[in-house]
Short mmCIF file of the C-alpha atoms (twelve columns), coordinates in Angstrom:
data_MODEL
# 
_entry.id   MODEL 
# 
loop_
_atom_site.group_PDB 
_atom_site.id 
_atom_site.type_symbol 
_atom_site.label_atom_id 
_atom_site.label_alt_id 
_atom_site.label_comp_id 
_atom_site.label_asym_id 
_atom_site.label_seq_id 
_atom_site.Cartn_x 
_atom_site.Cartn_y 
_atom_site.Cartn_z 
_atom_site.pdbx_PDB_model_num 
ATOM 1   C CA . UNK A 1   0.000   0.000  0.000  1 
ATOM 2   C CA . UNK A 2   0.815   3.363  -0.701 1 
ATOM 3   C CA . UNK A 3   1.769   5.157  2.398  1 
ATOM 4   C CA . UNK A 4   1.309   8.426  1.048  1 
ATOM 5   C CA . UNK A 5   -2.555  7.997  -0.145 1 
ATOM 6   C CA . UNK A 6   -4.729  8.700  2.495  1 
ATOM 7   C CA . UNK A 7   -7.662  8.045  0.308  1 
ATOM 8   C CA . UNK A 8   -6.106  4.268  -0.790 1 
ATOM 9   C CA . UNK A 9   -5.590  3.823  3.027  1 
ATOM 10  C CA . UNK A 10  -9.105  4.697  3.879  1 
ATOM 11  C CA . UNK A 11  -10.942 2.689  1.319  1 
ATOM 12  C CA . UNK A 12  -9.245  -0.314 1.866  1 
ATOM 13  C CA . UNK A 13  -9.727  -0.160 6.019  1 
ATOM 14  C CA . UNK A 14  -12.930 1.823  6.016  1 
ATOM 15  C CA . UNK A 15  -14.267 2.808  9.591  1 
ATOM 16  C CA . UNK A 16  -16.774 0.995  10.767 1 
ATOM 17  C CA . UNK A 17  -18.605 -2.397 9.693  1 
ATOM 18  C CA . UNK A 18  -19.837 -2.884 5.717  1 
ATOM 19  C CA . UNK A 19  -22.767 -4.813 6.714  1 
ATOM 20  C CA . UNK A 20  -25.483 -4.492 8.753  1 
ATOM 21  C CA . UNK A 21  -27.730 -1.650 9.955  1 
ATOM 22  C CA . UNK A 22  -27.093 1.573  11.745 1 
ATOM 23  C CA . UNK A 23  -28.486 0.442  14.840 1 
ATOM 24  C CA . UNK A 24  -25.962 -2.514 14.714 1 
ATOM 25  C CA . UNK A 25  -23.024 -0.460 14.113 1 
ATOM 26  C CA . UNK A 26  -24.242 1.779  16.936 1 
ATOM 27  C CA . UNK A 27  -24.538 -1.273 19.188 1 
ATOM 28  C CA . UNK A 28  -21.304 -2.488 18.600 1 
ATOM 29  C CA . UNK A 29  -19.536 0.946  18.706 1 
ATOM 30  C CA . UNK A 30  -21.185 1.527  21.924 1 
ATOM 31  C CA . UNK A 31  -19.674 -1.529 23.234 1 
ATOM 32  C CA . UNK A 32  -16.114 -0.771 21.821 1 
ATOM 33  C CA . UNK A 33  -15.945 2.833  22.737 1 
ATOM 34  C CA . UNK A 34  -18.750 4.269  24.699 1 
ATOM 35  C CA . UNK A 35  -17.420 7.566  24.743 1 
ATOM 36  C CA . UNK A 36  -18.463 9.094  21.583 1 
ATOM 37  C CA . UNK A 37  -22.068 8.650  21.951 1 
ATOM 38  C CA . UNK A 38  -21.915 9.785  25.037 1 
ATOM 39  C CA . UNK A 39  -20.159 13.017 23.625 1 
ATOM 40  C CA . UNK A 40  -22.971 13.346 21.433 1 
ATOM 41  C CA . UNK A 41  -25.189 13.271 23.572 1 
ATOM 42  C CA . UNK A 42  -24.163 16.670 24.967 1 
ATOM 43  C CA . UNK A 43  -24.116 18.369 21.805 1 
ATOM 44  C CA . UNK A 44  -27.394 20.704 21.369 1 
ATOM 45  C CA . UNK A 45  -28.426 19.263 18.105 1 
ATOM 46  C CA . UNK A 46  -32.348 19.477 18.010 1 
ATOM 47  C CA . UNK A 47  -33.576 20.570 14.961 1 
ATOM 48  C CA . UNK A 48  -30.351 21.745 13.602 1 
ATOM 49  C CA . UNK A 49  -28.165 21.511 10.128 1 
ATOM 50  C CA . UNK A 50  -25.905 19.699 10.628 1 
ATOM 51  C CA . UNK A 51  -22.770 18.522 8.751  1 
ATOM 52  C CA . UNK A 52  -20.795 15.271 9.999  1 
ATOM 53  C CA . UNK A 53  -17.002 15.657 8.631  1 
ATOM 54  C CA . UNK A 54  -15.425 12.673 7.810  1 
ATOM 55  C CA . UNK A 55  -18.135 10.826 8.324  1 
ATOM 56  C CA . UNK A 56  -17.073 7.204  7.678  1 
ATOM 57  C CA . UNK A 57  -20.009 4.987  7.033  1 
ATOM 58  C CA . UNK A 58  -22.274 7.353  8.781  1 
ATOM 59  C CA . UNK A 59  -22.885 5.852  12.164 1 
ATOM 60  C CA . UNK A 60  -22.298 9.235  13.969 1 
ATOM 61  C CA . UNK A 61  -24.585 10.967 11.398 1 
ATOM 62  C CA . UNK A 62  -27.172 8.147  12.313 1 
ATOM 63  C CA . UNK A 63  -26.881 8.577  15.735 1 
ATOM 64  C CA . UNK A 64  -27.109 12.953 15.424 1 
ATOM 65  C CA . UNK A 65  -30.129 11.968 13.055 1 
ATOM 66  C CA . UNK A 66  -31.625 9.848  15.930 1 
ATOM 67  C CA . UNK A 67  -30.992 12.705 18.818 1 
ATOM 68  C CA . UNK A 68  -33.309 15.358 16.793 1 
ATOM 69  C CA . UNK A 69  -31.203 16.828 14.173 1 
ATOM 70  C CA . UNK A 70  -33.164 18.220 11.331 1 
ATOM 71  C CA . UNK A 71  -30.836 17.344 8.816  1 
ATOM 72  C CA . UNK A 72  -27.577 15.422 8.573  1 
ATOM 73  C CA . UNK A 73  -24.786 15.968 5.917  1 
ATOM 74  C CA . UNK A 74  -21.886 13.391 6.175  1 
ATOM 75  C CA . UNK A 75  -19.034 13.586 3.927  1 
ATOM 76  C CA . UNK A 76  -15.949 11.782 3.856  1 
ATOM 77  C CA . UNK A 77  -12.732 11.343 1.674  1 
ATOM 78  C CA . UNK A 78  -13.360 7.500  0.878  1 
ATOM 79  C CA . UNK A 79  -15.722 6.071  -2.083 1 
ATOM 80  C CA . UNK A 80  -16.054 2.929  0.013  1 
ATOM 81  C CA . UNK A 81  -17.482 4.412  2.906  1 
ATOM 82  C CA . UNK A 82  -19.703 6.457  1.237  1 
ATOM 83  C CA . UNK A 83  -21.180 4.000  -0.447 1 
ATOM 84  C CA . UNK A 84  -21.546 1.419  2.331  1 
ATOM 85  C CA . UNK A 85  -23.399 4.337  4.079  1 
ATOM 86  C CA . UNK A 86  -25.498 4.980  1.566  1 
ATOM 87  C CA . UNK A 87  -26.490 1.397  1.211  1 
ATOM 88  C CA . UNK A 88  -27.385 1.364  4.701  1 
ATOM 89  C CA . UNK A 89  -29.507 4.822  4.885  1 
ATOM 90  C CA . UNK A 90  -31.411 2.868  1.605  1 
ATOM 91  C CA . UNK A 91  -31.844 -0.229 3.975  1 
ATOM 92  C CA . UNK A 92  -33.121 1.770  6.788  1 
ATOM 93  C CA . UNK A 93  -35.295 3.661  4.239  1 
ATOM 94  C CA . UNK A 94  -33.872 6.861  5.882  1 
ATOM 95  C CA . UNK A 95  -35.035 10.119 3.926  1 
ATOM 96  C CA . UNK A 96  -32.723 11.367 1.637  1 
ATOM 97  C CA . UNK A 97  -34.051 15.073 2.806  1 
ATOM 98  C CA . UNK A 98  -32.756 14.296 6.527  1 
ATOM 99  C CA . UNK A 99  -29.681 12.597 5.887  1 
ATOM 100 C CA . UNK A 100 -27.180 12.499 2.686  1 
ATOM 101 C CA . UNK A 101 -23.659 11.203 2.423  1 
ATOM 102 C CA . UNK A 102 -21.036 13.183 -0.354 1 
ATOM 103 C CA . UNK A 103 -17.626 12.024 -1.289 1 
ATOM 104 C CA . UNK A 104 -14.711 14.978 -1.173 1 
ATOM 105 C CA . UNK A 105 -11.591 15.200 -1.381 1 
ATOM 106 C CA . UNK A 106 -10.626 15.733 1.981  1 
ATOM 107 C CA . UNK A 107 -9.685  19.811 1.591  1 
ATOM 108 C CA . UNK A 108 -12.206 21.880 0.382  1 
ATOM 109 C CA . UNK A 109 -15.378 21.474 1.827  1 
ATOM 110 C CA . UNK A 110 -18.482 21.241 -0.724 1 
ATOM 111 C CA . UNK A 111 -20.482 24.073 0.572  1 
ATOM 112 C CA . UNK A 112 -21.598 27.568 0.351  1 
ATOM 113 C CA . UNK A 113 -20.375 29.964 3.715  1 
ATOM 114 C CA . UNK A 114 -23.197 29.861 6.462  1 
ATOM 115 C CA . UNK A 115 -24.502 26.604 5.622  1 
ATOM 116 C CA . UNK A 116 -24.351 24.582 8.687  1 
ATOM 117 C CA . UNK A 117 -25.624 25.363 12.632 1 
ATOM 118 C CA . UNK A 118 -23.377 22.795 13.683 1 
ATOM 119 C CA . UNK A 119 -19.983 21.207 12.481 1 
ATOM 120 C CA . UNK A 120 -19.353 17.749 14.017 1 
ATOM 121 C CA . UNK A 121 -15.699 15.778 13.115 1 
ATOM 122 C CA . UNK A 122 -14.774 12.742 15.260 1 
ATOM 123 C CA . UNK A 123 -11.417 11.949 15.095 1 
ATOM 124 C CA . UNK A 124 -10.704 13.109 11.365 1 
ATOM 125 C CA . UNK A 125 -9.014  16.293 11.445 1 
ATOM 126 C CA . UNK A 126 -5.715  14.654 12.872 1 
ATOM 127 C CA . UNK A 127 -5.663  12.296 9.601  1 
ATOM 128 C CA . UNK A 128 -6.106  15.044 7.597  1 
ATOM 129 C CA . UNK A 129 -3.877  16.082 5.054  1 
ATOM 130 C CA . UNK A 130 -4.349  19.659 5.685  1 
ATOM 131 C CA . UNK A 131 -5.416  20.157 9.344  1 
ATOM 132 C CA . UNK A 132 -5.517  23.789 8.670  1 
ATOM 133 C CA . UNK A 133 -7.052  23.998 5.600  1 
ATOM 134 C CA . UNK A 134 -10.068 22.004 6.880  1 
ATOM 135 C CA . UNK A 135 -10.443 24.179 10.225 1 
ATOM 136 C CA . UNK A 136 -10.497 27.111 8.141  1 
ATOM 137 C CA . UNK A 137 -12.956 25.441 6.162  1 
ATOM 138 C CA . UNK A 138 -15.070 24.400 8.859  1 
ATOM 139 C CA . UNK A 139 -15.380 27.659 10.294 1 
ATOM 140 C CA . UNK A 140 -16.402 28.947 6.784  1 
ATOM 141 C CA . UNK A 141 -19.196 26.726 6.407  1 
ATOM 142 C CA . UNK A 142 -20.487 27.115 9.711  1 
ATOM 143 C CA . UNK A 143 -22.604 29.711 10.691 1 
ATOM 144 C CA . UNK A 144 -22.465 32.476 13.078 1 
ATOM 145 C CA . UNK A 145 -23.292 31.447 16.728 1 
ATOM 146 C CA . UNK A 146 -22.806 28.444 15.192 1 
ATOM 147 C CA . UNK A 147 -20.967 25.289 17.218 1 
ATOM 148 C CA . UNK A 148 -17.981 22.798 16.023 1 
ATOM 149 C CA . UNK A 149 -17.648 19.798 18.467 1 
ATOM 150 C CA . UNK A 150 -15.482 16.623 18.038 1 
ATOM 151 C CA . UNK A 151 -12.131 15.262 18.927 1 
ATOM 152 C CA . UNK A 152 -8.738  14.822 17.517 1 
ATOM 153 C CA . UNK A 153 -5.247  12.395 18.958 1 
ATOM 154 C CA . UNK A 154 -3.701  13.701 22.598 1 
ATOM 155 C CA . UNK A 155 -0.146  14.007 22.416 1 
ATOM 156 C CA . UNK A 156 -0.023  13.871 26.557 1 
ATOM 157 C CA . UNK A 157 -1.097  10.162 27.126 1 
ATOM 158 C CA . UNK A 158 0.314   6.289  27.055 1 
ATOM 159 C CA . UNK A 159 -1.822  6.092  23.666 1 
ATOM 160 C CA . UNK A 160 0.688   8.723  22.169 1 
ATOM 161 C CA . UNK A 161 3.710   6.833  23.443 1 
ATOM 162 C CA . UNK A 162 2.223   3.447  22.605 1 
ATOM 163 C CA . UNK A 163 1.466   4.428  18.857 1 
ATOM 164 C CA . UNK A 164 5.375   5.264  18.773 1 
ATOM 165 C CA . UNK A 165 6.689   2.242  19.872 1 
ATOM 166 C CA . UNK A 166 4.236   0.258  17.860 1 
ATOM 167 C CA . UNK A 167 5.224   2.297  14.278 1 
ATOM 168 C CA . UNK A 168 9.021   0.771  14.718 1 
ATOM 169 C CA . UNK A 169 8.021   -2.461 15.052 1 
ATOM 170 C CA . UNK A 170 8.500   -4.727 11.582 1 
ATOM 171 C CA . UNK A 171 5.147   -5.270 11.015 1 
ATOM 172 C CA . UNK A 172 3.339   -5.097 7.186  1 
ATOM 173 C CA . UNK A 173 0.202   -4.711 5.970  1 
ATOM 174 C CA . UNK A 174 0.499   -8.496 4.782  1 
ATOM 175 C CA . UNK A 175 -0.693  -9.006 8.434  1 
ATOM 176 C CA . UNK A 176 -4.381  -6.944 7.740  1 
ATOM 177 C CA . UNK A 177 -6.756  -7.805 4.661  1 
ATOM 178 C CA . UNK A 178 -8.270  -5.424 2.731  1 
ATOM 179 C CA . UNK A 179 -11.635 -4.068 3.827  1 
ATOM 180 C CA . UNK A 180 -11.202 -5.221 7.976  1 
ATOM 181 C CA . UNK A 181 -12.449 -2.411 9.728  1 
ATOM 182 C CA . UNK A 182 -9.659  0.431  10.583 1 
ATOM 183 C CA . UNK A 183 -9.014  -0.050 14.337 1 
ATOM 184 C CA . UNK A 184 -5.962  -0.224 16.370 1 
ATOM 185 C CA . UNK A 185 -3.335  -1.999 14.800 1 
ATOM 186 C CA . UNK A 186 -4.032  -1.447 10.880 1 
ATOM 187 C CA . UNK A 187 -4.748  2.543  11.986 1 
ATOM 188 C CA . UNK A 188 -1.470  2.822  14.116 1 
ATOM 189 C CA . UNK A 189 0.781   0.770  11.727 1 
ATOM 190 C CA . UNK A 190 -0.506  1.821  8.302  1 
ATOM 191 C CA . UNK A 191 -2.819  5.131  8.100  1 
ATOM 192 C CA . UNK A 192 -0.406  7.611  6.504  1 
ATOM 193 C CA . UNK A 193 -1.630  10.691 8.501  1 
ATOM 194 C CA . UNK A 194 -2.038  10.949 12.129 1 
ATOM 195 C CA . UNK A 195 -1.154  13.928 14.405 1 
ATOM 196 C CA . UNK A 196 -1.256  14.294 18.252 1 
ATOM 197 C CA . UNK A 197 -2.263  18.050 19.805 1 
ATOM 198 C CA . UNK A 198 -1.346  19.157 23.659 1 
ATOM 199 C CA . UNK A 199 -4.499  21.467 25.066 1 
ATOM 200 C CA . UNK A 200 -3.036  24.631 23.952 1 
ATOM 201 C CA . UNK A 201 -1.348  23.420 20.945 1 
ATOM 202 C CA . UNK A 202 -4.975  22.916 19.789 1 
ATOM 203 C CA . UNK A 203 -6.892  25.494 21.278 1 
ATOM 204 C CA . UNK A 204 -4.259  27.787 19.088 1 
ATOM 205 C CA . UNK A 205 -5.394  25.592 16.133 1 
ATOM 206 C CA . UNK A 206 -8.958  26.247 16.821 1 
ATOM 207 C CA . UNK A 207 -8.338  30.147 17.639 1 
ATOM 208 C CA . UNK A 208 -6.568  30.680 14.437 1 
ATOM 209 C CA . UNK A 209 -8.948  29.568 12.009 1 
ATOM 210 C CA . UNK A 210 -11.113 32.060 14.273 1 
ATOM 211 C CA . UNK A 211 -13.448 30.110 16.637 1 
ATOM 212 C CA . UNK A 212 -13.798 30.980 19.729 1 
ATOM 213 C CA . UNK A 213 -14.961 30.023 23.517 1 
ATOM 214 C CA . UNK A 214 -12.893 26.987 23.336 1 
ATOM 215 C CA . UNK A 215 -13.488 24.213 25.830 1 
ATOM 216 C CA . UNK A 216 -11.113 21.531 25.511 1 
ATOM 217 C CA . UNK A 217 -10.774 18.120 27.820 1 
ATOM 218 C CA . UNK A 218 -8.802  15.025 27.290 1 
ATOM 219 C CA . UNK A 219 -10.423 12.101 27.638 1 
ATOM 220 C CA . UNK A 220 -10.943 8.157  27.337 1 
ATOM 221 C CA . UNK A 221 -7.846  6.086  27.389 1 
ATOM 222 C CA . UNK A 222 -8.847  3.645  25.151 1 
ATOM 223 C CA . UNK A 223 -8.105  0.890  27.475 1 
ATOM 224 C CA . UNK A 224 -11.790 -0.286 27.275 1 
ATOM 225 C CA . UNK A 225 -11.521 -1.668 23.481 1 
ATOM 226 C CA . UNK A 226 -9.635  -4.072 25.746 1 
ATOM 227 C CA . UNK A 227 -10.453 -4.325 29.161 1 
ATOM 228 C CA . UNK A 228 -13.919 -2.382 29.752 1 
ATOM 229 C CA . UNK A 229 -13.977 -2.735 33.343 1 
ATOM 230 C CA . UNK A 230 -10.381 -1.829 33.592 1 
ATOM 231 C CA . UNK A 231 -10.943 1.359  31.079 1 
ATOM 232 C CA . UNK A 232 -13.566 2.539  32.613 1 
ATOM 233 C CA . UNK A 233 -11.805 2.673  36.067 1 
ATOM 234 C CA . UNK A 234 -8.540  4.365  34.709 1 
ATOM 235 C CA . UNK A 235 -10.250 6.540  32.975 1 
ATOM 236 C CA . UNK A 236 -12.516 7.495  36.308 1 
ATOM 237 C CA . UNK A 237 -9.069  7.935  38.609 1 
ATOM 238 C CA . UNK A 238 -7.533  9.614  36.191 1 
ATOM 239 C CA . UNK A 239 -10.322 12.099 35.434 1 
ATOM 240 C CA . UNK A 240 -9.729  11.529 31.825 1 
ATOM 241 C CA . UNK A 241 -6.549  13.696 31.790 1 
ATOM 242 C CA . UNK A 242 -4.518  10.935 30.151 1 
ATOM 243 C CA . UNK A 243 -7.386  10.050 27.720 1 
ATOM 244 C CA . UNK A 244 -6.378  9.064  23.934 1 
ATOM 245 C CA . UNK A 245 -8.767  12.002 22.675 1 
ATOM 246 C CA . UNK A 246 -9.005  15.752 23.234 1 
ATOM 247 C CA . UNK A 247 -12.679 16.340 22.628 1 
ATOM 248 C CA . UNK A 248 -13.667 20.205 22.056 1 
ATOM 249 C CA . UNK A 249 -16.614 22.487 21.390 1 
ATOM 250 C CA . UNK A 250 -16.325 25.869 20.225 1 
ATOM 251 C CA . UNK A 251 -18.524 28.791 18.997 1 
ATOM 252 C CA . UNK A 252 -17.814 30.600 15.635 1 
# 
């Protein structure tokens, strides 16, 4: 594989699972990391626009979908996932109106300024190959008042130290086949992109492509994939400072 193709990297290790419904996906991402949903959950998304970058096969635009949202946009870099996606919204028999999925290429973001009341991007921006470019994009398609929530990699945690040990090891993607879902291993050894922020290294990320009131918390270890009842308990004595994730909400 080509190292230097995010896209090629991405379609053959999509996110998520190819088959089945939302509502299984949900199930089992619940049950691998509970965290997300539970982000989610605090977002104020009733009856909002809202656009779900790098989207994946759509479980997190599902889920916004399923908390109120008026409308769900979820675009994404990789033809695969797209398509899986879409195959599963037609499944579901999910409106087309209330929920769309839209292959980019992973810079500019297909949308007039103002368009969105809410920006959502869980764990994306820190594959991206522009991280930038896409905030500044984000905040352009958002609209005033408007709020971008998600999380990217913590560079103060084991995970960060972990990933580096793991990258020098003499493993090859002979080890992963082609279309196994992109967690752990296959993510850390072979995804081309992936950065790691300290608090304020991306709180000045976020303030320069303009947003402001900034909340920022690590969070979630990642131990759980693993050991739930252990994950769950670090993650409790730590407070979450050591988590894998930053996880953020801002206002434009």
């Amino acid at each position: 594989m080509n190292r230097h193709n995010s896209k090629t990297y991405w379609d053959t290790f999509p996110l998520g699972r190819k088959d089945g419904s939302f509502e299984e996906e949900l199930l089992y991402r619940n049950r691998l990391d509970y965290i997300f949903s539970e982000f989610v959950d605090t977002l104020d998304l009733e009856n909002k626009r809202i656009l779900d970058l790098g989207c994946g096969q759509g479980i997190w635009s599902y889920y916004m979908l399923s908390k109120g949202a008026k409308e769900v946009i979820g675009i994404d870099i990789s033809e695969v996932s797209i398509n899986n996606a879409c195959k599963k919204q037609e499944m579901m028999r999910i409106d087309a109106k209330r929920m769309k999925f839209i292959l980019y290429d992973g810079l500019g973001i297909p949308f007039k300024d103002n368009s969105f009341d809410v920006v959502h991007s869980d764990g994306v921006i820190h594959h991206a190959e522009d991280d930038r470019m896409l905030l500044k994009e984000s905040y352009r398609v958002l609209r005033e008042g408007g709020g971008f929530a998600g999380c990217v990699y913590n560079k103060i945690s084991p995970g960060f130290v972990a990933r580096g040990l793991l990258r020098k090891m003499p493993f090859s993607s002979v080890h992963y086949r082609p279309g196994q879902e992109s967690t752990f291993l296959p993510e850390i050894l072979l995804c081309p992109i992936s950065r790691h922020y300290t608090v304020s290294e991306w709180r000045n990320c976020l303030n320069e492509s303009g947003y402001k009131q900034c909340r920022i918390f690590p969070d979630y270890s990642g131990i759980g994939r693993f050991w739930p009842w252990l994950g769950k308990y670090f993650d409790k004595i730590t407070m979450g400072k050591l988590g894998y994730y930053l996880f953020w909400k801002s206002i434009k």
